[in-house]
TIFI-554650 format. One record per residue: residue in one letter; x negated, y negated, z negated of N, C-alpha, C in turn. Coordinates in steps of 0.02 Angstrom, whole numbers, padded with zeros to 5 digits, always signed. Layout:
BEGIN
AXYZXYZXYZ
...
//
This chain:
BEGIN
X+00766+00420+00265+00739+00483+00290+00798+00529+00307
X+00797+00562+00362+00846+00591+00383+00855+00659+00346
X+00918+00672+00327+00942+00717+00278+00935+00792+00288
X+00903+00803+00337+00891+00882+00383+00804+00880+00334
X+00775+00826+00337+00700+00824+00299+00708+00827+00222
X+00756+00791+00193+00764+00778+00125+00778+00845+00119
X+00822+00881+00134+00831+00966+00114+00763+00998+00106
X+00733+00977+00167+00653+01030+00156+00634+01017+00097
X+00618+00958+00122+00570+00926+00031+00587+00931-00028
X+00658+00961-00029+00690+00976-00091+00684+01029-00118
X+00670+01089-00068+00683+01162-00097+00605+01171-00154
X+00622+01228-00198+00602+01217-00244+00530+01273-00214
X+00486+01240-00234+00406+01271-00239+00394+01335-00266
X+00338+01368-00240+00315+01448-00291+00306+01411-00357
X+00264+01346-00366+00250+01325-00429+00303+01306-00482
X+00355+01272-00429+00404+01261-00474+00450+01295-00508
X+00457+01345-00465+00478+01409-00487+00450+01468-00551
X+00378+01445-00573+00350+01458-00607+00364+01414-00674
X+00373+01349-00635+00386+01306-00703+00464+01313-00734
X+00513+01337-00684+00566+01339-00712+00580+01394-00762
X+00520+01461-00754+00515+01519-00774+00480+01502-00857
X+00473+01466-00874+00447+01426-00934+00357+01405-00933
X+00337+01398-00891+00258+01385-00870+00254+01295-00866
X+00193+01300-00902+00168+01217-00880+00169+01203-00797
X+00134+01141-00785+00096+01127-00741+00024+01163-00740
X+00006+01195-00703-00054+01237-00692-00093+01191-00652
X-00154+01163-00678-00188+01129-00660-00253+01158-00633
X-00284+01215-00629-00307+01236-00585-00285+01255-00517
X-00231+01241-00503-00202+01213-00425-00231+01174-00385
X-00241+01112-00447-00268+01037-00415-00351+01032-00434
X-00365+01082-00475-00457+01076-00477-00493+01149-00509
X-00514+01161-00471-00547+01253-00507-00538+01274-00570
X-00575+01209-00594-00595+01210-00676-00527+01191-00730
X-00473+01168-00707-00422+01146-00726-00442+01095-00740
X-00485+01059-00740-00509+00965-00776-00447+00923-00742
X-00475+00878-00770-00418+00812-00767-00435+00772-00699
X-00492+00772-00694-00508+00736-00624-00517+00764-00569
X-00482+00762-00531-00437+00802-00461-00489+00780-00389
X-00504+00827-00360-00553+00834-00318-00510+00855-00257
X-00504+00813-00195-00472+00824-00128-00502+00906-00112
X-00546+00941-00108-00557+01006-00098-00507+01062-00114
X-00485+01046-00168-00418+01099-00196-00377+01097-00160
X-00353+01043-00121-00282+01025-00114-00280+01003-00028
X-00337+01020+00001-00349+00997+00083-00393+01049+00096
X-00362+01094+00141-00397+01153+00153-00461+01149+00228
X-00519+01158+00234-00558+01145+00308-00597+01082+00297
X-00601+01053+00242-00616+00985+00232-00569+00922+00264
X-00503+00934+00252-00455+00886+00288-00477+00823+00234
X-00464+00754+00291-00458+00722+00245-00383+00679+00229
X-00347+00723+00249-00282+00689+00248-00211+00751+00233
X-00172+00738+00167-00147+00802+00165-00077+00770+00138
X-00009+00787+00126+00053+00767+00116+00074+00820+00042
X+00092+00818-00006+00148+00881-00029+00170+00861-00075
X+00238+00883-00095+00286+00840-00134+00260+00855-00207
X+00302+00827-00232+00272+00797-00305+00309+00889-00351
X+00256+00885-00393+00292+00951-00420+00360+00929-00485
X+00414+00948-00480+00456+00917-00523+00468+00968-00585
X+00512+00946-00615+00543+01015-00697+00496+01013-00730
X+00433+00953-00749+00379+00973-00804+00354+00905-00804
X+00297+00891-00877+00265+00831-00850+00208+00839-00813
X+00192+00787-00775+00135+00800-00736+00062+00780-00788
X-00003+00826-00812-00028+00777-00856-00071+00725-00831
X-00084+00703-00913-00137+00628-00871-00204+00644-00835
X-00217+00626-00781-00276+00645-00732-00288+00586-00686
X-00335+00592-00643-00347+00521-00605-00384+00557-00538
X-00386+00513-00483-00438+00550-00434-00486+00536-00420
X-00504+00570-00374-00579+00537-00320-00555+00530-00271
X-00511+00507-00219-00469+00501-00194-00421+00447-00195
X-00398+00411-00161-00328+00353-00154-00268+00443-00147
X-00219+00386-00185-00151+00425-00185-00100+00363-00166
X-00055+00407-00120-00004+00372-00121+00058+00398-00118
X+00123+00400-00160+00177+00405-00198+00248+00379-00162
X+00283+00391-00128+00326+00360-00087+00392+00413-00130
X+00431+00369-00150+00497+00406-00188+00546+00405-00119
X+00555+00482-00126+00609+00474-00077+00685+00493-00108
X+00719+00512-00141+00764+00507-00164+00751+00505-00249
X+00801+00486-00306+00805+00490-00366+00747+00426-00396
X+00695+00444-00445+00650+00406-00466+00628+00469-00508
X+00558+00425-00507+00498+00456-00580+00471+00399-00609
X+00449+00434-00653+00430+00380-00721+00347+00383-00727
X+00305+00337-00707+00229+00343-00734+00212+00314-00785
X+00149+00343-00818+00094+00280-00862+00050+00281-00814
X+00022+00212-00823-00030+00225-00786-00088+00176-00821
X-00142+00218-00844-00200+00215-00890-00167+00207-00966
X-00135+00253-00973-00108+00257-01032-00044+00227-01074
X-00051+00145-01039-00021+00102-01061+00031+00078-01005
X+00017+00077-00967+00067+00046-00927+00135+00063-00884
X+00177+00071-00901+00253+00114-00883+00280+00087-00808
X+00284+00110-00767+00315+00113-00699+00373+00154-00688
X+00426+00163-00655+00488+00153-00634+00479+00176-00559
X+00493+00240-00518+00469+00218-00455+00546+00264-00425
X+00594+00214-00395+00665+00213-00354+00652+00234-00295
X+00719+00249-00262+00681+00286-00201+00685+00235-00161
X+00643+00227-00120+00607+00158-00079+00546+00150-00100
X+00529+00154-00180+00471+00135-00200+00402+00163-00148
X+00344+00120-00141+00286+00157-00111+00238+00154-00168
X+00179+00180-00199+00128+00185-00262+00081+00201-00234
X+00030+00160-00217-00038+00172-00207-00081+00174-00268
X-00113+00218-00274-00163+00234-00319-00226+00231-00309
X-00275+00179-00351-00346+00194-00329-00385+00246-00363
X-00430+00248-00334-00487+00295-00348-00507+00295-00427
X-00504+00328-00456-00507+00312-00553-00443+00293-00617
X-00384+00291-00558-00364+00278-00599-00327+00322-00653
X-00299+00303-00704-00281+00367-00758-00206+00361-00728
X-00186+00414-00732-00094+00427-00725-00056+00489-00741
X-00013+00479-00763+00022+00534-00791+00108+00523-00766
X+00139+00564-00759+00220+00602-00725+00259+00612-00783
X+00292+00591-00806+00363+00626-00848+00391+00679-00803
X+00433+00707-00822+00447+00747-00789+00515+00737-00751
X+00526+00771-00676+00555+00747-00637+00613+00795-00620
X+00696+00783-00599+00743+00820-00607+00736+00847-00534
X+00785+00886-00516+00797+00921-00443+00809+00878-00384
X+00832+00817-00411+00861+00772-00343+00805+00726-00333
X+00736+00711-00390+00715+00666-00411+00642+00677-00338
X+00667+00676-00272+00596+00710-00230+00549+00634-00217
X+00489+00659-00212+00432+00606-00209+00379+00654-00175
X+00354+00613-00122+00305+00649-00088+00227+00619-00094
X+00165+00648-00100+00137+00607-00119+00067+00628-00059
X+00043+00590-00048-00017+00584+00014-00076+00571-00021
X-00118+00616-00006-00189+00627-00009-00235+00602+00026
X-00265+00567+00018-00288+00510+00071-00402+00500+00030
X-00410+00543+00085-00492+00528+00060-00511+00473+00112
X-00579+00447+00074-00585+00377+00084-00598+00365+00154
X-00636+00432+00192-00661+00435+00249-00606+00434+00309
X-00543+00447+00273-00501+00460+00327-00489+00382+00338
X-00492+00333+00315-00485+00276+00292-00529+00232+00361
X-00596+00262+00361-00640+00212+00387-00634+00172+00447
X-00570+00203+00516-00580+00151+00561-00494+00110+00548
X-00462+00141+00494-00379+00086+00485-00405+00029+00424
X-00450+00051+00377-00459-00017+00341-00501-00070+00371
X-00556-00053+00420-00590-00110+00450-00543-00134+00498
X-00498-00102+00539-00456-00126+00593-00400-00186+00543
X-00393-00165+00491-00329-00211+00460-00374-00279+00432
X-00421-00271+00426-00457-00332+00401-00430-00384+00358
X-00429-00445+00355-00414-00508+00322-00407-00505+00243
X-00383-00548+00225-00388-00559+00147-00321-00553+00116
X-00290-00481+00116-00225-00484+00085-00227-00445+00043
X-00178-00439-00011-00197-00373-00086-00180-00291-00058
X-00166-00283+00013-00173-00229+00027-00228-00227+00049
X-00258-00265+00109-00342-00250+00109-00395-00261+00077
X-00387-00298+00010-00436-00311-00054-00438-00235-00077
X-00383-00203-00089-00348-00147-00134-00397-00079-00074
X-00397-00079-00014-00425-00028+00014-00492-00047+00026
X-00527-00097+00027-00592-00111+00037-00632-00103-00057
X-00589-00111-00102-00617-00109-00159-00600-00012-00177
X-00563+00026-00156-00556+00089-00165-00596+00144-00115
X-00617+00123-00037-00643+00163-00003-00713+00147+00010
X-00726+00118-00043-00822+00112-00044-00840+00053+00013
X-00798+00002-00002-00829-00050+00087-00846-00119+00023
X-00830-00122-00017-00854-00169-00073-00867-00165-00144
X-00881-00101-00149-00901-00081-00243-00843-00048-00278
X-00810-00108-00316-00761-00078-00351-00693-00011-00337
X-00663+00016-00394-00613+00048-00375-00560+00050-00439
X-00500+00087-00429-00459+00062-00504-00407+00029-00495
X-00382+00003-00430-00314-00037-00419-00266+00013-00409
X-00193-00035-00434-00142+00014-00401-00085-00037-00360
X-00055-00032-00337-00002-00086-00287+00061-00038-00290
X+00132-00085-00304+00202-00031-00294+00211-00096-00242
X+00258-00056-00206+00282-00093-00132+00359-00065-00134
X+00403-00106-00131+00488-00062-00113+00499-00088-00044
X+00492-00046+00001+00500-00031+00062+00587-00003+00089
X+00618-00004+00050+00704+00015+00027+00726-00014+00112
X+00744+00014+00133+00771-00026+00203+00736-00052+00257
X+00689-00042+00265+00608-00092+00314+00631-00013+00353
X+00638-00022+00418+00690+00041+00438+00593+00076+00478
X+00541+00005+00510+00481-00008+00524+00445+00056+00481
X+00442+00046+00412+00394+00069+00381+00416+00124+00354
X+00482+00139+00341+00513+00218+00335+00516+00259+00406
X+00524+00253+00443+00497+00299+00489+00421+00318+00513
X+00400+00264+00487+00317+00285+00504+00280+00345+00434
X+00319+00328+00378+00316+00363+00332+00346+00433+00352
X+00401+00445+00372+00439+00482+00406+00382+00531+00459
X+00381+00499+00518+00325+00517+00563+00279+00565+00528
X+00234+00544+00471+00191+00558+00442+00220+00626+00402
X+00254+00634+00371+00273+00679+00340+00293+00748+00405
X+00342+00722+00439+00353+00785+00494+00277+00794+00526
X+00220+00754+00551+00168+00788+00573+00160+00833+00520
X+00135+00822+00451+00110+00872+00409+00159+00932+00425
X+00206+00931+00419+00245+00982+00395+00247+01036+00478
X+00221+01021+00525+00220+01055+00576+00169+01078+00590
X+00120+01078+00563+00054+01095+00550-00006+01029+00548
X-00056+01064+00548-00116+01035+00549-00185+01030+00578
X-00160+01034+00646-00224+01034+00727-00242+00989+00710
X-00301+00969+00750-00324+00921+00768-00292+00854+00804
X-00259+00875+00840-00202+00846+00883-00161+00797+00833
X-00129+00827+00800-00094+00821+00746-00099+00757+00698
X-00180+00766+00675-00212+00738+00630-00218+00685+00667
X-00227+00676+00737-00270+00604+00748-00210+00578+00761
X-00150+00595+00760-00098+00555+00765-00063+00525+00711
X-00088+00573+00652-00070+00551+00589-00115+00502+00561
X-00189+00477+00599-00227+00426+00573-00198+00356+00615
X-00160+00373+00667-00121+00304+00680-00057+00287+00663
X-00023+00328+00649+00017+00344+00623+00009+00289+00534
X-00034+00326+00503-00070+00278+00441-00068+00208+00456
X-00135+00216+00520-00157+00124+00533-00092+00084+00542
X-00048+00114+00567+00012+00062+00593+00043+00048+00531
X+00073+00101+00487+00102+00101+00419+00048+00028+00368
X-00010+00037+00380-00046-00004+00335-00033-00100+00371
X-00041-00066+00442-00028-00154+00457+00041-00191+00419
X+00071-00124+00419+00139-00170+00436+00151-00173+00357
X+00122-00154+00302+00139-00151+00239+00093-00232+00231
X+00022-00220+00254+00007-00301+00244+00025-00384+00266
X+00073-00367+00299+00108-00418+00317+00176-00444+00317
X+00200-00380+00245+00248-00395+00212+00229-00405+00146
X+00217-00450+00119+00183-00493+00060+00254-00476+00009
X+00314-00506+00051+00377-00487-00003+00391-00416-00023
X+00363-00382+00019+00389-00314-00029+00332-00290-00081
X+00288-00323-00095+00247-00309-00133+00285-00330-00223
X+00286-00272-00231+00325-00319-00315+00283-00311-00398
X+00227-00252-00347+00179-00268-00412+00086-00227-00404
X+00064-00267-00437-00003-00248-00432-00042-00255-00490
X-00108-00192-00496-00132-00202-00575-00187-00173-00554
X-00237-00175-00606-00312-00164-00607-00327-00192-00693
X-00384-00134-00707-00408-00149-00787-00454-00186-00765
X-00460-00205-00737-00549-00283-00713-00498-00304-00718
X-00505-00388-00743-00458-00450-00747-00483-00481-00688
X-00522-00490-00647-00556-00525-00609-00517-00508-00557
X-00521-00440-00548-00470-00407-00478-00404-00395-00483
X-00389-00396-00553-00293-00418-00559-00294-00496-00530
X-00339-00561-00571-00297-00613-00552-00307-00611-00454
X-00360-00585-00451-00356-00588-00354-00296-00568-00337
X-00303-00504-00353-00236-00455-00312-00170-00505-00318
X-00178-00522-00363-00094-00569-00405-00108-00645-00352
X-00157-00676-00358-00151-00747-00329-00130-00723-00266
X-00172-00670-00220-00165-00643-00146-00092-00619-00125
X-00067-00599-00192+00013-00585-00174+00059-00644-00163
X+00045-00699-00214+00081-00739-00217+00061-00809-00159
X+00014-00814-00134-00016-00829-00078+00041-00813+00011
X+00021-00734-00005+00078-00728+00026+00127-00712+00039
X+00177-00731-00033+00245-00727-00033+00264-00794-00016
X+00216-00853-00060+00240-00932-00057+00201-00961-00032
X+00193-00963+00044+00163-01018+00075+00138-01069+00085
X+00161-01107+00009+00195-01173+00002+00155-01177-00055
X+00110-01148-00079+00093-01137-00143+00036-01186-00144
X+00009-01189-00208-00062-01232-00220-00109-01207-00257
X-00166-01206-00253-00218-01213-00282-00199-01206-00370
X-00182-01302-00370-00169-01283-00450-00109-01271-00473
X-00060-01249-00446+00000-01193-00473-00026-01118-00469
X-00065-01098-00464-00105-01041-00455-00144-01011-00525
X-00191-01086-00510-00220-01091-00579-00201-01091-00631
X-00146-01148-00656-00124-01149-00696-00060-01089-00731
X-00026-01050-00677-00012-00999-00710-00043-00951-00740
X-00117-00940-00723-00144-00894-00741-00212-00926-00806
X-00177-00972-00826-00231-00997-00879-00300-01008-00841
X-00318-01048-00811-00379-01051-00752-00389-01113-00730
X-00447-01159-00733-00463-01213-00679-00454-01208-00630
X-00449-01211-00570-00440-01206-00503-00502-01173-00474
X-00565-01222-00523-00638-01213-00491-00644-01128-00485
X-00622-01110-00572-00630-01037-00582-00606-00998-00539
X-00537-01024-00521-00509-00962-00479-00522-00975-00414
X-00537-01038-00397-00588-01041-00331-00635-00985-00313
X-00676-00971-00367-00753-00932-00384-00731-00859-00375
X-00658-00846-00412-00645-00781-00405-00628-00764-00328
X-00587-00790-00292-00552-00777-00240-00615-00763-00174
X-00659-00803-00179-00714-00820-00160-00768-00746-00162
X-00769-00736-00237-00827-00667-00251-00760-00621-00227
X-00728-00588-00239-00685-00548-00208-00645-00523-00153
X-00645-00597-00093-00618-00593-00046-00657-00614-00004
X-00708-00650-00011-00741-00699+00024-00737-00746+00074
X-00677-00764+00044-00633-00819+00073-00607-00873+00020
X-00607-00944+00045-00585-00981-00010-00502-00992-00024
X-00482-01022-00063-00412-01033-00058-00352-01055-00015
X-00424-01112+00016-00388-01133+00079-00390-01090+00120
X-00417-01036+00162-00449-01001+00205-00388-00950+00179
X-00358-00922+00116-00348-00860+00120-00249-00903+00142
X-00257-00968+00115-00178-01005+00148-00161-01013+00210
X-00214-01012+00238-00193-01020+00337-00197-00972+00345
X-00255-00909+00337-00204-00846+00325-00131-00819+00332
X-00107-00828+00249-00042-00802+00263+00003-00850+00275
X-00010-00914+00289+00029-00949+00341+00042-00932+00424
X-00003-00905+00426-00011-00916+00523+00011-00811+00511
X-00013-00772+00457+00020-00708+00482+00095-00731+00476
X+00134-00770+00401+00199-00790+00422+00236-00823+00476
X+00212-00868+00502+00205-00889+00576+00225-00838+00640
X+00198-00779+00654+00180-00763+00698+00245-00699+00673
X+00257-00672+00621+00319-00638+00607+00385-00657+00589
X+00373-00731+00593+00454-00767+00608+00464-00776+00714
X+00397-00798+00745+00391-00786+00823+00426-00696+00830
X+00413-00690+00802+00435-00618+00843+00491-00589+00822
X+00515-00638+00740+00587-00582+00729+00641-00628+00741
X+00628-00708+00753+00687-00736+00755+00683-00811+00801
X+00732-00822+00811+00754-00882+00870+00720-00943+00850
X+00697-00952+00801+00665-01015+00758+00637-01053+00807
X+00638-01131+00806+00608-01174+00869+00512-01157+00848
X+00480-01151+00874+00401-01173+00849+00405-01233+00810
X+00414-01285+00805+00421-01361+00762+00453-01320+00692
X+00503-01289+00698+00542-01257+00624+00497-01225+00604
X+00461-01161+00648+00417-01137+00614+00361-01143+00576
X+00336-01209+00613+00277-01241+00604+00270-01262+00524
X+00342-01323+00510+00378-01343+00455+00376-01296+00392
X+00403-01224+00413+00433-01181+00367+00375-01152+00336
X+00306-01145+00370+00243-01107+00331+00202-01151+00318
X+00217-01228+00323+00198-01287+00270+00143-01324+00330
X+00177-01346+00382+00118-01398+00432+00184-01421+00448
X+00186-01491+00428+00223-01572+00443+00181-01589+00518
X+00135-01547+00536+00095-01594+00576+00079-01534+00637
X+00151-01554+00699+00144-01496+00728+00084-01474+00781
X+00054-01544+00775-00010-01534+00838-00069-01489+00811
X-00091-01518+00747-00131-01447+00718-00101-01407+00712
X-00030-01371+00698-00022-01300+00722-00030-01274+00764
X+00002-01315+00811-00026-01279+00898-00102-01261+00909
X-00152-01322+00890-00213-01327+00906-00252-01244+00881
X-00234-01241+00778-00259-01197+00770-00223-01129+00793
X-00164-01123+00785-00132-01074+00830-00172-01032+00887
X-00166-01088+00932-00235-01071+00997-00296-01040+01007
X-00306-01061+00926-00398-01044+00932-00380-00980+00883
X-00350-00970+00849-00348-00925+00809-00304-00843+00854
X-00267-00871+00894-00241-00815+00956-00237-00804+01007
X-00289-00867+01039-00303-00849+01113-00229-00879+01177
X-00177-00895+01129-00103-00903+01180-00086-00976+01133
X-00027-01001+01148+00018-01038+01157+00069-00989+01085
X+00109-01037+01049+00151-01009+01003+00195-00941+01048
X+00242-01016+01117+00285-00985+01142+00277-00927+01198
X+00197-00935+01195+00174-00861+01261+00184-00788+01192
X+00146-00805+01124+00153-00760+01076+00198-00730+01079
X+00272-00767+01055+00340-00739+01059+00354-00694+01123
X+00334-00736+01186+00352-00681+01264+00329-00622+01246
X+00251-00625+01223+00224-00556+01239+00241-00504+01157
X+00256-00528+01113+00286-00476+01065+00372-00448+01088
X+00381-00490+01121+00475-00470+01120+00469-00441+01187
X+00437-00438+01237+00424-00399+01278+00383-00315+01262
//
């Protein structure tokens, strides 16, 4: 983030200024009543459903949860979370922290250099970037189970984005719209702005470095779906068996949760890996084919085809063009 922005985001708040004056965190800021569970109305003025502001630092933040997805992007220093009481996070600057809807979290408290900006994100603002991102990956399990498109809510995902030059400027982007106001204009640029940020986070499987949920059912998803698509190469029962599981079982899970089977969610993130080695590097198609686990280059091509309408090597023309 360019260092003319990091200054803004740094200077110190009316609130913080209050806190340095010996004052808590004043939590009727974030909800009338001062309660613990934080209502987008306080904090998005007009019924926005989309709002940016940095993290308040010099105090702890207390434990509270939303109605609302949060998301946490450290931009310089680190902060320290629990999250549902028990669980300790670390978040460096690069880190990204999505928060679902319910979940418990609490802030240690954060020094002067330590800036983190955090995005307010109601579910509605959500409705045409999570159906557009579709497929079966633990970022779109994670927004279809938090913005009301399949029941559950309660996940959280850290992503270190440290260098993805792609997804820090779109983060970037997003922050200077807020900060220049808030038209209409504005806003609908900041909902593509989002959609693009979300594609491009689901189709980096490797920067995903951790994911959790108190349902065990939707941790081992989120966890198989990560590792799915980090290792291409993976199986069924190396899956299973790390996670104490028959295959059948975690068949059943992947299945009620994604509604896709194992095999189904592997050509998946084979053919999205596929199609982001076509566009970032010289790789023959046959290497590529090889490298996301098909010995057998005629069914790549075949499904390739049906699955994108082109030819491997027309793909590559029309992305690098």
């Amino acid at each position: 983030m360019r260092s003319e922005l990091i200054e803004r985001l740094s200077r110190v708040s009316a609130e913080e200024r209050e806190i340095l004056n010996g004052e808590g965190v004043d939590m009727t800021i974030y909800d009338r009543t001062g309660g613990t569970v934080l209502e987008p109305g306080r904090l998005l003025e007009g019924g926005r459903l989309f709002g940016i502001r940095t993290h308040t630092r010099f105090a702890p933040f207390p434990r509270h949860s939303h109605t609302y997805v949060e998301m946490v992007y450290q931009v310089t220093g680190s902060t320290r979370h629990i999250i549902d009481g028990a669980e300790r996070l670390e978040l460096r600057a690069g880190s990204l922290l999505l928060l679902g809807r319910g979940v418990e979290h609490e802030i240690m408290p954060a020094g002067r250099e330590d800036v983190a900006v955090n995005f307010i994100l109601v579910p509605a603002f959500f409705d045409n970037a999570a159906i557009s991102i579709g497929g079966s990956n633990a970022l779109s399990v994670f927004l279809k189970s938090n913005l009301g498109l399949s029941g559950s809510a309660g996940a959280y995902l850290v992503f270190d984005i440290s260098g993805d030059a792609a997804v820090e400027n779109l983060l970037e982007n997003l922050v200077i719209l807020e900060l220049e106001g808030a038209d209409p204009r504005r806003q609908e640029l900041q909902r593509f702005t989002l959609e693009l940020l979300l594609r491009h986070l689901s189709l980096r499987a490797e920067k995903l470095l951790i994911s959790g949920r108190r349902d065990r059912e939707q941790a081992v998803a989120l966890w198989a779906l990560s590792r799915i698509e980090a290792d291409v190469q993976c199986t069924l029962a190396d899956l299973a068996r790390e996670q104490g599981l028959t295959p059948s079982t975690l068949t059943r899970i992947l299945k009620r949760r994604t509604g896709c089977t194992f095999t189904e969610l592997l050509h998946t993130a084979r053919f999205n890996r596929a199609v982001t080695l076509l566009a970032e590097t010289d790789l023959s198609v046959a290497d590529i084919a090889v490298r996301v686990g098909y010995e057998n280059t005629a069914f790549f091509y075949r499904r390739f085809e049906k699955i994108y309408h082109c030819t491997p090597a027309q793909y590559r023309q029309n992305a690098k063009s």
